[in-house]
LUMFITI-598854 format. One record per residue (C-alpha): residue number from 1; x, y, z. Coordinates in pm, 1 decimal, padded with zeros to 6 digits, always signed. Example, Ala and Ser with C-alpha at 12.3 -4.5 7.8 and 13.67 -1.06 7.14 Angstrom:
+-----+----------+----------+----------+
:   i :       px :       py :       pz :
+-----+----------+----------+----------+
:   1 : +01230.0 : -00450.0 : +00780.0 :
:   2 : +01367.0 : -00106.0 : +00714.0 :
+-----+----------+----------+----------+
END
This chain:
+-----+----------+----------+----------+
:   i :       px :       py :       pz :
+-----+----------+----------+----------+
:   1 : +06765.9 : +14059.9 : +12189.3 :
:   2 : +06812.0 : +13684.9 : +12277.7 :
:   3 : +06511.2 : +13489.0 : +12377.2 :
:   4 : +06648.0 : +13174.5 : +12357.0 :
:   5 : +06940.5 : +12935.3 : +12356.8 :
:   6 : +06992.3 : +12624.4 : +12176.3 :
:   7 : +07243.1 : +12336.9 : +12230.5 :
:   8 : +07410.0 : +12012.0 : +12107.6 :
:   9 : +07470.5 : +11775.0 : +12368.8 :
:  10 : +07790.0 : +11506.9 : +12256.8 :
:  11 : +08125.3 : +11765.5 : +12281.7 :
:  12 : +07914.4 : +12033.0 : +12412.3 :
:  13 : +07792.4 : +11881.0 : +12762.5 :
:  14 : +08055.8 : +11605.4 : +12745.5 :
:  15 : +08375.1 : +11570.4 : +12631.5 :
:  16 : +08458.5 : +11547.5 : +12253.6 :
:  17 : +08522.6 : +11184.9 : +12136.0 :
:  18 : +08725.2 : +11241.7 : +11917.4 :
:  19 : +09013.9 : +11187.3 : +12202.2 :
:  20 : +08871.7 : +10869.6 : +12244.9 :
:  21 : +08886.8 : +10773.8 : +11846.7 :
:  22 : +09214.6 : +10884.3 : +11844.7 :
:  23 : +09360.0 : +10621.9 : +12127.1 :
:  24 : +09190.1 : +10379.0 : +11995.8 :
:  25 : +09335.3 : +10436.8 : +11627.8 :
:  26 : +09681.8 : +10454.1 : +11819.5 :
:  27 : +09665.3 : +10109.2 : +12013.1 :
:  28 : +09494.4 : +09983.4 : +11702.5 :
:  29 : +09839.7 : +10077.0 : +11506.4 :
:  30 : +09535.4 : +10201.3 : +11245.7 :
:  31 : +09585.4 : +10480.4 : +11025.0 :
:  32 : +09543.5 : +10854.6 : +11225.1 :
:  33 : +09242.2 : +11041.7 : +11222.4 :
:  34 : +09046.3 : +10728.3 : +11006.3 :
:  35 : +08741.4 : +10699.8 : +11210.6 :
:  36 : +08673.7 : +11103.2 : +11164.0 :
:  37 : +08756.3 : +11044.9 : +10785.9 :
:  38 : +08495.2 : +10813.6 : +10760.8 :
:  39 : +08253.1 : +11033.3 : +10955.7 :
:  40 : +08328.8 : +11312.9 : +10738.7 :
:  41 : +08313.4 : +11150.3 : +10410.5 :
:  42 : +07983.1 : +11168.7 : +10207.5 :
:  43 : +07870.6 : +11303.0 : +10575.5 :
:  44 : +07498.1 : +11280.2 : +10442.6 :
:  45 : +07440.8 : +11016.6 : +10334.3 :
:  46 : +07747.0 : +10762.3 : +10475.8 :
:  47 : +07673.8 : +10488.7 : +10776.8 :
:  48 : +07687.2 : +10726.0 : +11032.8 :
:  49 : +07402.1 : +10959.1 : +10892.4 :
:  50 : +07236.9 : +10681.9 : +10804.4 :
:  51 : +07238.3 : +10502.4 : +11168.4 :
:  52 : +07147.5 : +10878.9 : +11316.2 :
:  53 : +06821.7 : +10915.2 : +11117.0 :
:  54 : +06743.8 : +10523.3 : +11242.7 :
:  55 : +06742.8 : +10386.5 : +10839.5 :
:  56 : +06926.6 : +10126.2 : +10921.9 :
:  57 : +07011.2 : +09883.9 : +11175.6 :
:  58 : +07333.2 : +09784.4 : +11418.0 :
:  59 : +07450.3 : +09541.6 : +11225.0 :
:  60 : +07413.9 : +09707.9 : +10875.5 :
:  61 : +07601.0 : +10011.1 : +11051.5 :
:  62 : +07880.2 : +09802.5 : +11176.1 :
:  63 : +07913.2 : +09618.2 : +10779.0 :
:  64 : +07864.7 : +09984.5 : +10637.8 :
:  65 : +08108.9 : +10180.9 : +10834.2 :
:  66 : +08363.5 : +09901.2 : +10784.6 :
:  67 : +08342.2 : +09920.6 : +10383.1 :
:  68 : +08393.9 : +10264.3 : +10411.8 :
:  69 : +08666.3 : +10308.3 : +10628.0 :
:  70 : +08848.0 : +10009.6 : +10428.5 :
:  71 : +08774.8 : +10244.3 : +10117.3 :
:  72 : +08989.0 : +10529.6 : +10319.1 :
:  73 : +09269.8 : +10309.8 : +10415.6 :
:  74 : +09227.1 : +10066.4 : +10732.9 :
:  75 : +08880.5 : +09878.3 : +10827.3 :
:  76 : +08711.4 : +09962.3 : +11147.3 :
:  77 : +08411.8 : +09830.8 : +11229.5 :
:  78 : +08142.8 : +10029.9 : +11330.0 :
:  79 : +08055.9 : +09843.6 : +11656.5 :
:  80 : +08401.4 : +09895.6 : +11752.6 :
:  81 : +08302.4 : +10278.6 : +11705.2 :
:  82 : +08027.7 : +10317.8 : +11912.1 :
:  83 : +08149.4 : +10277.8 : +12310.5 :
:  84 : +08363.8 : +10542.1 : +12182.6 :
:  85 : +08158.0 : +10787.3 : +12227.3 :
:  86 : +08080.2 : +10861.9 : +12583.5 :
:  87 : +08246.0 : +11145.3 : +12681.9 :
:  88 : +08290.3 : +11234.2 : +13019.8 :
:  89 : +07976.1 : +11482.2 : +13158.8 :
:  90 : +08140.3 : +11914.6 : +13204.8 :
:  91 : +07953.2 : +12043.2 : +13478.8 :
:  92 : +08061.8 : +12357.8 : +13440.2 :
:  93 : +07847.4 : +12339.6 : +13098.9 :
:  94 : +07522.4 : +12222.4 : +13302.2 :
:  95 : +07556.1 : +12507.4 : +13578.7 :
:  96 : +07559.1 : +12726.9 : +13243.0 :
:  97 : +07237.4 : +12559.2 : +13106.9 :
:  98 : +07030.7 : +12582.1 : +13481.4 :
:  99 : +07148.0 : +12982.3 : +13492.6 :
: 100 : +07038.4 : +13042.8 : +13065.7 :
: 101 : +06707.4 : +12834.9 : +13167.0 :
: 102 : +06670.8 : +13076.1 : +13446.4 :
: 103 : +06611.8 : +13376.8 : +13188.3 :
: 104 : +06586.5 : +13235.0 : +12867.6 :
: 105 : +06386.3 : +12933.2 : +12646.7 :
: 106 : +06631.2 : +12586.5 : +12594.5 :
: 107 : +06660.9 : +12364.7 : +12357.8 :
: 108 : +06844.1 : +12102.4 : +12234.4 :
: 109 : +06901.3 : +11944.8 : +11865.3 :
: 110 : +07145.6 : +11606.1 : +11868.0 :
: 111 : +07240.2 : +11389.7 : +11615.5 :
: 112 : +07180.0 : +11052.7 : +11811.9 :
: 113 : +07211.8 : +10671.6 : +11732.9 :
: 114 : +06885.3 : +10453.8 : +11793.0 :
: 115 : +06815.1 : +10375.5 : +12132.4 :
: 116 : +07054.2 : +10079.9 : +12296.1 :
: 117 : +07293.4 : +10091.2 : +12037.4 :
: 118 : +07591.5 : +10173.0 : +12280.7 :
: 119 : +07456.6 : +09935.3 : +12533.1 :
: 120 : +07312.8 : +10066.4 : +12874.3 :
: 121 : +07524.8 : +10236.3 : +13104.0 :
: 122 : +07207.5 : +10311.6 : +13392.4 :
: 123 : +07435.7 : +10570.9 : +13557.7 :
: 124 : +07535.8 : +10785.2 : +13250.9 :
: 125 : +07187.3 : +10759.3 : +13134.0 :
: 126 : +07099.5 : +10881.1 : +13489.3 :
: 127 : +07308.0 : +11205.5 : +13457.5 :
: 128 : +07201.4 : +11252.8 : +13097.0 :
: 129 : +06855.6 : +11248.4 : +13162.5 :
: 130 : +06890.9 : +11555.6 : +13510.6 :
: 131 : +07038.3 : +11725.4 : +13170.0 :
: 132 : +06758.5 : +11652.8 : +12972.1 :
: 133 : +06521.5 : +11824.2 : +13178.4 :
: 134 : +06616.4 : +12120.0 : +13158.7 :
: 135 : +06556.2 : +12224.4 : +12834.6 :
: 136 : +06196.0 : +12332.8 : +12682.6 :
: 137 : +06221.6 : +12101.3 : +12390.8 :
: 138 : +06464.7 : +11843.3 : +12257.8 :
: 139 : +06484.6 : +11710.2 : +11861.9 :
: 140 : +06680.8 : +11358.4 : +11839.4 :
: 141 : +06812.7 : +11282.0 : +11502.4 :
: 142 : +06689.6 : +10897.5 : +11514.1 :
: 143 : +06379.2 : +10987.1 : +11666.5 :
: 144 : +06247.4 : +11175.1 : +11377.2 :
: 145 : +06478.6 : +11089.7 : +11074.3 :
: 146 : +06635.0 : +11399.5 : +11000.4 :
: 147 : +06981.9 : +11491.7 : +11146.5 :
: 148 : +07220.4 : +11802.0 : +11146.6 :
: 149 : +07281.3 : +11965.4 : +10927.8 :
: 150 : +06944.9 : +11957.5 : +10751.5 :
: 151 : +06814.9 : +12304.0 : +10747.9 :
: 152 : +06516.1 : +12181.6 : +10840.9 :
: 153 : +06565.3 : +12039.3 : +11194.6 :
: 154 : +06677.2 : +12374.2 : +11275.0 :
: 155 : +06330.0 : +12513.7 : +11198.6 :
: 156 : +06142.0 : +12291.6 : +11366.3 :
: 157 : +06293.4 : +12366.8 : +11675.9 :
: 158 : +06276.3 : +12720.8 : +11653.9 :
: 159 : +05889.5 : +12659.8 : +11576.2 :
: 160 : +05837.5 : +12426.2 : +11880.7 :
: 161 : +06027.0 : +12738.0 : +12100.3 :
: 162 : +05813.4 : +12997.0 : +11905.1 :
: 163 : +06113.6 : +13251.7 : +11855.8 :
: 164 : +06279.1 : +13405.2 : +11621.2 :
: 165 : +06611.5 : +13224.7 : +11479.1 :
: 166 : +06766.8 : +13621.2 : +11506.0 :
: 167 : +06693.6 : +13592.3 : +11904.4 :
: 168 : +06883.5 : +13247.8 : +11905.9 :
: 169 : +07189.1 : +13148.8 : +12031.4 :
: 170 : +07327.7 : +12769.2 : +11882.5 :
: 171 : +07630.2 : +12619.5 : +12034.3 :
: 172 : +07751.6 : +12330.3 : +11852.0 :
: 173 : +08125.8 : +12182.6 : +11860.3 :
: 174 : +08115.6 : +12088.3 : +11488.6 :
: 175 : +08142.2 : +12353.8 : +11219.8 :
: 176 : +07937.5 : +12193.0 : +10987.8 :
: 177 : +07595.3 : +12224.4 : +11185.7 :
: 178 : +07704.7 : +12564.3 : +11273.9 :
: 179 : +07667.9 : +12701.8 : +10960.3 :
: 180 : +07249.1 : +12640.6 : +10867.3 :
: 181 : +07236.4 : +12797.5 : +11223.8 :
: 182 : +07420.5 : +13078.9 : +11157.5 :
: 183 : +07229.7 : +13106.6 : +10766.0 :
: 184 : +06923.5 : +13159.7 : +10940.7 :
: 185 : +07061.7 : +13434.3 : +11113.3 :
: 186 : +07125.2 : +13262.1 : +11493.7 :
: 187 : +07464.4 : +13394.1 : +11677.9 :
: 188 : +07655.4 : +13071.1 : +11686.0 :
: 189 : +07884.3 : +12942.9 : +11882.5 :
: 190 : +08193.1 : +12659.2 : +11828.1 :
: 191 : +08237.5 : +12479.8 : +12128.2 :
: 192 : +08618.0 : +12394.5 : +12190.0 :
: 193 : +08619.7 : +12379.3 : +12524.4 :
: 194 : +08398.1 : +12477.5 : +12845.3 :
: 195 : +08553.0 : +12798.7 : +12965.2 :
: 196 : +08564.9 : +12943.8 : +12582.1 :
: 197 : +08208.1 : +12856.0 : +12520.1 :
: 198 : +08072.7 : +12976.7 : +12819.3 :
: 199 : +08275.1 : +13302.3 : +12785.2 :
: 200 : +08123.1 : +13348.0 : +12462.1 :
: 201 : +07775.5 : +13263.7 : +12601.4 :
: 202 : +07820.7 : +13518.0 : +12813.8 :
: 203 : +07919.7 : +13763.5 : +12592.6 :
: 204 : +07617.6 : +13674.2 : +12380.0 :
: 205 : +07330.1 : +13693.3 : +12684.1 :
: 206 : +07474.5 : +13935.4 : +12897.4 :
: 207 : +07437.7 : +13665.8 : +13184.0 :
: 208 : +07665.9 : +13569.6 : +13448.5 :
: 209 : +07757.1 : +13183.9 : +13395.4 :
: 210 : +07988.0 : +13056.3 : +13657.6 :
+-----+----------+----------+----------+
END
C-alpha cells in the first residue's frame, strides 16, 4: 500500500543534462562522455560531491573538477560545467506530481550546488519554485551536507513524511541513488524519460496521471 511518493528533481522534472555535456564536449573537440567520467569517478568524495554537500567553494570546485578531469584525459573546468545544467522544465512530470499530491504524501531529495552558483535565472527559479510547493518536504544536498546516495538522507526523509520506506515510491534518473532506495525496501523507479516514468508511476499507485 503506497502512502507516499518521493522524487529527484534535475532529469526527473527537467531534462537530463547530460545532452547538454555532451554538445558541449563536441564543440569543445574534448574527449566524449569526460564531464560524466569525472562525475562518476570517486563519486563520493570527488569535486562534485564535494560542491553538493557545500564543503567547498566555487572557485575550489572549478580548480578541483579541472585536476580531475585532466587526470581522465582533457581539462574542463568546473565553472564551465555548471550553466550546463538547466534542463528544460517536463510538464507532463508536474501534472503527475499535482495528481500523486492529490492522494498521496511528496517529497523530494536533490543533490544541489550552493545557492547562486549557476547564476540567477529569476524566471527558471520562478517555475522551480510553483514545483517546489508541492511537495510535503524537500532535503537539499548543500543545505544539510549529506547528498545521494548516503543511506542516510533517505531516512530522514522518510522520518520527516512519517511512512514507511515499504509504502514509498522513489523516482530517480540515476541508478546509483536508486539502489539505497530500493535497499530499504521503496519500489523505485529509473527515470528515462516522462511517458516511461509516469507509466510506471502509474502502475505503482494505481492513479491516473495524464
Amino acid at each position: 500500500m503506497i502512502e507516499a511518493v518521493i522524487w529527484d528533481f534535475g532529469g526527473v522534472f527537467t531534462t537530463s543534462p547530460f545532452e547538454a555535456f555532451a554538445r558541449f564536449e563536441r564543440q569543445r573537440g574534448l574527449p566524449a562522455d569526460i564531464i560524466r567520467r569525472t562525475n562518476a569517478a570517486n563519486h563520493l568524495e570527488n569535486a562534485w560531491a564535494k560542491f553538493e554537500r557545500a564543503e567547498v567553494d566555487i572557485e575550489t570546485f572549478d580548480h578541483l573538477f579541472a585536476a580531475e578531469s585532466l587526470a581522465l584525459g582533457a581539462e574542463v573546468r568546473g565553472k564551465d560545467v555548471l550553466p550546463l545544467l538547466s534542463g528544460d522544465l517536463r510538464p507532463e512530470m508536474v501534472e503527475a506530481l499535482r495528481r500523486v499530491k492529490a492522494k498521496f504524501k511528496t517529497g523530494c531529495i536533490t543533490n544541489n550546488l550552493p545557492a547562486n552558483a549557476i547564476g540567477s535565472a529569476s524566471g527558471r527559479s520562478l517555475y522551480i519554485a510553483e514545483v517546489m510547493a508541492l511537495f510535503d518536504h524537500i532535503i537539499e544536498s548543500a543545505k544539510i551536507g549529506l547528498r545521494k546516495p548516503d543511506p542516510r538522507i533517505y531516512r530522514i526523509m522518510v522520518e520527516a513524511l512519517g511512512v514507511d520506506p515499504k509504502a514509498c515510491v522513489y523516482l530517480d534518473d540515476l541508478g546509483v541513488n536508486l539502489k539505497p532506495a530500493r535497499e530499504m525496501g521503496m519500489t523505485t523507479i529509473k527515470v528515462v524519460d516522462a511517458t516511461q516514468a509516469i507509466g510506471e508511476l502509474e502502475a505503482a499507485t494505481g492513479l491516473s496521471l495524464r
